[in-house]
N, C-alpha and C positions, 0 to 999 in steps of 0.2 A: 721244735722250733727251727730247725736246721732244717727242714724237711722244704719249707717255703719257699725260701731263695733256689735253693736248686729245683723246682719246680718252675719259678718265677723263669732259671735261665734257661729252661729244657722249652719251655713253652714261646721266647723268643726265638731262640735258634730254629724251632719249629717255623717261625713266622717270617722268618729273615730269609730274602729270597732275593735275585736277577731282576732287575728293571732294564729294560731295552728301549731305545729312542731312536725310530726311522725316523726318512724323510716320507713324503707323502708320495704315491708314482706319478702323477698329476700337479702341476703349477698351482698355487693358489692364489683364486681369484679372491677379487674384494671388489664390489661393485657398488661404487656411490653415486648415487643417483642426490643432489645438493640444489635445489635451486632458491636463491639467494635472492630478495625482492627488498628493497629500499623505497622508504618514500616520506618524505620531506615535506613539512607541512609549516607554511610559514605565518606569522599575522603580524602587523605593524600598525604602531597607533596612529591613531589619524594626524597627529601632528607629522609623527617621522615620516609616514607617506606625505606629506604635504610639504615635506626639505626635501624630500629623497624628490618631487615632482619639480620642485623651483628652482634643484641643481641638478638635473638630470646629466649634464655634460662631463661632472666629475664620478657618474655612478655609468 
C-alpha cells in the first residue's frame, strides 16, 4: 500500500517540466473587415400623418 503514493509522486516529477512564453518575431495583425448597415423603416397611422400634414411647420 505504501508502494502507490510513491509511484503516484515518481510519475509526477516524471511529468513536471519548463514552460516557456515568447513573444512572436512578427507584429500581430488582426484584420476586421466590419460593415455596419442600418435601416429604419417607419409607418404612421393615417390619422398621425394627416396632424403631422395639417402642422407641418412645427415638424
Amino acid at each position: 500500500m505504501m508502494r502507490k503514493p510513491a509511484i503516484l509522486l515518481a510519475a509526477v516529477g516524471a511529468l513536471g517540466g519548463c514552460v516557456t512564453v515568447s513573444a512572436p518575431d512578427k507584429p500581430i495583425v488582426i484584420n476586421l473587415n466590419i460593415n455596419i448597415k442600418q435601416e429604419v423603416v417607419y409607418r404612421l397611422d393615417g390619422k398621425a400623418k394627416a396632424v403631422i400634414d395639417e402642422n407641418a411647420e412645427i415638424f
